[in-house]
C-alpha positions in Angstrom: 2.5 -91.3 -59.5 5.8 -90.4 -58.1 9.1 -92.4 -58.5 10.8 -94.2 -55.9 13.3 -92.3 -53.7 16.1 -94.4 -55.7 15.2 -92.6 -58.8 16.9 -89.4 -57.1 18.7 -90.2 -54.0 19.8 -86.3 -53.7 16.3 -85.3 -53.5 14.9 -87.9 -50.6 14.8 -87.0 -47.4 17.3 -88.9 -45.5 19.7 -89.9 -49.0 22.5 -91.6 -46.6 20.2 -94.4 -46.3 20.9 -95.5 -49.8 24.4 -96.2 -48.8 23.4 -98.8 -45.9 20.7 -100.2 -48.2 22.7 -100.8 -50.9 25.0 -102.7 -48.5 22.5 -104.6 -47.5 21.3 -105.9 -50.5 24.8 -106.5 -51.6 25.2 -108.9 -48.6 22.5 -111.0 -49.2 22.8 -114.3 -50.6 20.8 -114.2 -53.8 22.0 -110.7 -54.6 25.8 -111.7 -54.3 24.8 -115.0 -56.1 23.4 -112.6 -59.1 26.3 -110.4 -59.2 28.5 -112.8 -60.0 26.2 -114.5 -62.2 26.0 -111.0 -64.1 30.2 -110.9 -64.3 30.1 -114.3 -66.3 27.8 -113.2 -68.4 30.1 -110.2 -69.3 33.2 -112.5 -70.2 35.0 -109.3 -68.8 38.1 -108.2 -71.4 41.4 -107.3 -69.3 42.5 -103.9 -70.2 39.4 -102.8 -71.5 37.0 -100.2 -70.9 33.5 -101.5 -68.7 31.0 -99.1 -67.7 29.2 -99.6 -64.7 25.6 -97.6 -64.9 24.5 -96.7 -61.6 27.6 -97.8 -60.0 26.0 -96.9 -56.5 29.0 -96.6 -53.8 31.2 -98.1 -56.2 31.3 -101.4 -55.2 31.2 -103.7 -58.2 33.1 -101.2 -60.4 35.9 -102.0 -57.7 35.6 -105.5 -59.0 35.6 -105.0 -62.4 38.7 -103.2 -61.5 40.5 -106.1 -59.6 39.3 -108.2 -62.8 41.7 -106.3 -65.0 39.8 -104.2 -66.5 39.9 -100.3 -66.9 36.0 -99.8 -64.8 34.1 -96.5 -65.0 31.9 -96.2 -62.8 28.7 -93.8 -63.3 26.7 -92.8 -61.2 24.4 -89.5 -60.9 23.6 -88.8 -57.3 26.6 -87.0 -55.8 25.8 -89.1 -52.1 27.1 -92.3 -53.7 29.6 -90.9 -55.5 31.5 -89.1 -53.2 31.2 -92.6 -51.2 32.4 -94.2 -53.6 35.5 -91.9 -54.3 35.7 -92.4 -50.3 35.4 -96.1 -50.7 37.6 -97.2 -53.5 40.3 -95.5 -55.5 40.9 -98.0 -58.5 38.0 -97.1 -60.8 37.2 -94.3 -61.7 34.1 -92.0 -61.0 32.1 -89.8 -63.1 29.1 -87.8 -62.6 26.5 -89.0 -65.7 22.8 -89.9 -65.9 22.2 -93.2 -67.5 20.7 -91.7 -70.6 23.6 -89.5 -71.5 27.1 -91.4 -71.1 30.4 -89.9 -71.0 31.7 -92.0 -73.6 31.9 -91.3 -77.2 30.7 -93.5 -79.9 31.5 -97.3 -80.1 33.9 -96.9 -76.9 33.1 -99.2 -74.4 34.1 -102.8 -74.2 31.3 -103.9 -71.9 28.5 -102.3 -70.3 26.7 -103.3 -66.7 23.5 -102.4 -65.5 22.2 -103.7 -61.8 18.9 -102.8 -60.8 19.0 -99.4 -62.9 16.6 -99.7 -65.6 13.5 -100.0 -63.3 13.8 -96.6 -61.9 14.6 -94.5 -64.9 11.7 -92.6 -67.1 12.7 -93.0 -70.5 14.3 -96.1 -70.0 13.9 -96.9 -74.0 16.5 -94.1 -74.0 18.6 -95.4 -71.9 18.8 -98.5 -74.1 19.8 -96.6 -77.3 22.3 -94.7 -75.3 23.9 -97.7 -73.4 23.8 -99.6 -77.6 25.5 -96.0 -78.8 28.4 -96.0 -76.8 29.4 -99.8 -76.9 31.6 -100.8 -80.0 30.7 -103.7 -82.2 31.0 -107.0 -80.4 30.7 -105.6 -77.2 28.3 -107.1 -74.6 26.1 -105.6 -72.1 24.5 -107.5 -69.0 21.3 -106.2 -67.4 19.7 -107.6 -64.0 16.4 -105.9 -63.3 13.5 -107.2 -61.2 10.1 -107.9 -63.5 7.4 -106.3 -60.5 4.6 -107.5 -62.6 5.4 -110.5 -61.5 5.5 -109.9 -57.4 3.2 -111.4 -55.4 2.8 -111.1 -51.4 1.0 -113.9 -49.4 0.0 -114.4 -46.3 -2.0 -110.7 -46.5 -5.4 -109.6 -47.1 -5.0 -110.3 -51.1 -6.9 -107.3 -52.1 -4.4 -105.0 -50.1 -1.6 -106.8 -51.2 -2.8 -106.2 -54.9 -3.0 -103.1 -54.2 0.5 -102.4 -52.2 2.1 -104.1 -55.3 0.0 -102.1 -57.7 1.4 -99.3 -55.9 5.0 -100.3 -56.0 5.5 -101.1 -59.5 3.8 -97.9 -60.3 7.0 -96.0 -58.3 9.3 -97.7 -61.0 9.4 -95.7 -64.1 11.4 -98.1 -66.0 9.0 -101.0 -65.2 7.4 -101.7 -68.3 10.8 -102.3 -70.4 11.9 -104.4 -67.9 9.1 -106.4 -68.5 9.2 -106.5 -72.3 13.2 -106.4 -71.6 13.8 -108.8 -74.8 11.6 -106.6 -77.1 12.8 -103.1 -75.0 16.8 -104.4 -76.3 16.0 -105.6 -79.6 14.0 -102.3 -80.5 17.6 -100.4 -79.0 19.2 -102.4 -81.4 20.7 -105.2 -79.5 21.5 -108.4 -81.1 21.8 -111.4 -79.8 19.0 -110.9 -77.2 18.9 -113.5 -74.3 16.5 -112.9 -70.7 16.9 -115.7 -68.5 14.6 -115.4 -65.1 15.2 -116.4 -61.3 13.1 -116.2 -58.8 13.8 -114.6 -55.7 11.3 -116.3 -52.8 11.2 -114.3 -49.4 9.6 -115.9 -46.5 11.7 -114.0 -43.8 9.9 -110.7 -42.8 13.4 -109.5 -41.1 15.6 -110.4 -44.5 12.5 -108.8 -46.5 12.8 -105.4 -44.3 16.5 -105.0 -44.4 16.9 -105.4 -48.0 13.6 -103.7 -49.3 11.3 -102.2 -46.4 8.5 -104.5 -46.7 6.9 -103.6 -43.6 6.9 -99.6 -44.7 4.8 -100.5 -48.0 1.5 -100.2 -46.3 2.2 -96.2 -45.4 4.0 -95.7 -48.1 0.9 -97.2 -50.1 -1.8 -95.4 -48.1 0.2 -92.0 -48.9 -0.1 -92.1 -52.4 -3.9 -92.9 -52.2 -3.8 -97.0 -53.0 -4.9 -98.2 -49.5 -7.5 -97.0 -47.0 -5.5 -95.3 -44.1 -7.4 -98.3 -41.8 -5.2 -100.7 -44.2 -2.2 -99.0 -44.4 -1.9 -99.0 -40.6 -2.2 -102.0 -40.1 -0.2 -103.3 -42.9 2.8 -103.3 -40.5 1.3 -105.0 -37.8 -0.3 -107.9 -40.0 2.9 -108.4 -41.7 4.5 -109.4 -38.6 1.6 -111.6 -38.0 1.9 -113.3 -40.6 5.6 -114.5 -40.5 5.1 -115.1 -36.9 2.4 -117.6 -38.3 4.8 -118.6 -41.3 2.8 -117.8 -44.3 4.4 -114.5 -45.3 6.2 -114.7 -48.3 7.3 -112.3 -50.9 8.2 -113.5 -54.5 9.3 -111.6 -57.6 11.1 -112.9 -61.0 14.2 -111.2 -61.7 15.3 -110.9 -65.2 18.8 -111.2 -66.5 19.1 -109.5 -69.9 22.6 -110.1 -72.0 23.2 -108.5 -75.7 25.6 -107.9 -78.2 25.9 -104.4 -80.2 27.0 -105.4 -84.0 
């Protein structure tokens, strides 16, 4: 099945849209609410080195940078880099995949990774490479959503099954996320904790802007998962149902924090 458009933003057909979604997600309350949940956990070192892994347009490498700290940010699509470099001229910005760092051995002071993991194939790679390049004591703070743990109500269950079925199967990197505890130990992480939240979506206008829950059903129908009778009208009952109030959208999200000794 093929990846998400995330998984290569230079490749999509419209990649600016990235750039809005990502600031739409960053506005939300229980996105911002993570983020800084994911900064605590990093007990962030002044005048250190912290990666940022798919630092996106650059945002929260910006605030790693205000914190004091000397924030890389990496990111491989050249449409959120270059709005990045537009945005923000603290940190700075390299052009890396996630799997191959710019960093040598034992380097880094800290590592952050927000809702990377999920989209990359060999994400056991990335793992190793993200344990590689931190030096001993170092800390790295993952936040990742756990799809095998969505659910969608308020549908025809059997299309929503299959709509989910279909969305977890765009994510490459869903499987480690999943077995995140086991995925960093076997990297060689120590110290292993995953703590889960829950984020609960009832709000078919809140569920749109930040992840396009009303263009599943196409999207769905496209890759073969969903009749084309149910993917056309997966819209149009979706706005049913959160006219009636039962539409609601859950899904655990999984912080992961470790230690490289």
């Amino acid at each position: 099945m093929p990846a998400s458009d995330w998984s290569d933003v230079d490749a999509s057909a419209r990649p600016a849209r990235f750039v809005a979604g990502l600031d739409a997600l960053r506005a939300d309350p229980f996105f911002a609410a993570q983020k800084v949940r994911i900064l605590e956990a990093l007990e962030l070192p002044a005048g250190e080195i912290v990666a940022d892994v798919g630092s996106g347009t650059g945002e929260d490498a910006a605030e790693l940078a205000r914190a004091g700290c000397r924030a890389v940010g990496v990111e491989r699509s050249a449409v959120l880099l270059a709005e990045a470099r537009r945005r923000h001229h603290a940190p700075r910005f390299v052009a890396a995949d996630a799997r191959a760092l710019p960093f040598g051995d034992e380097t880094v002071s800290r590592v952050r990774v927000d809702r990377v993991l999920q989209h990359l194939d060999r994400p056991r790679e990335a793992l190793t490479e993200w344990r590689r390049v931190l030096r001993r004591g170092g800390a790295l703070a993952v936040f990742e959503p756990d799809l095998a743990t969505a659910r969608i109500e308020g549908l025809d269950p059997s299309v929503a099954v299959a709509v989910l079925r279909w969305r977890a199967g765009t994510r490459p990197g869903a499987g480690a996320v999943h077995d995140l505890a086991g995925a960093l130990g076997a990297a060689g992480f120590a110290d292993v904790r995953v703590d889960a939240v829950a984020l609960d979506l009832d709000d078919l206008h809140r569920a749109d802007g930040m992840m396009g829950l009303p263009e599943w059903g196409e999207s769905a129908g496209g890759a073969g998962f969903l009749a084309p009778r149910d993917a056309l009208r997966w819209r149009d009952d979706a706005l049913a149902a959160s006219q009636r109030g039962t539409l609601r959208y859950s899904c655990s999200y999984l912080h992961g924090r470790a230690r490289a000794v």
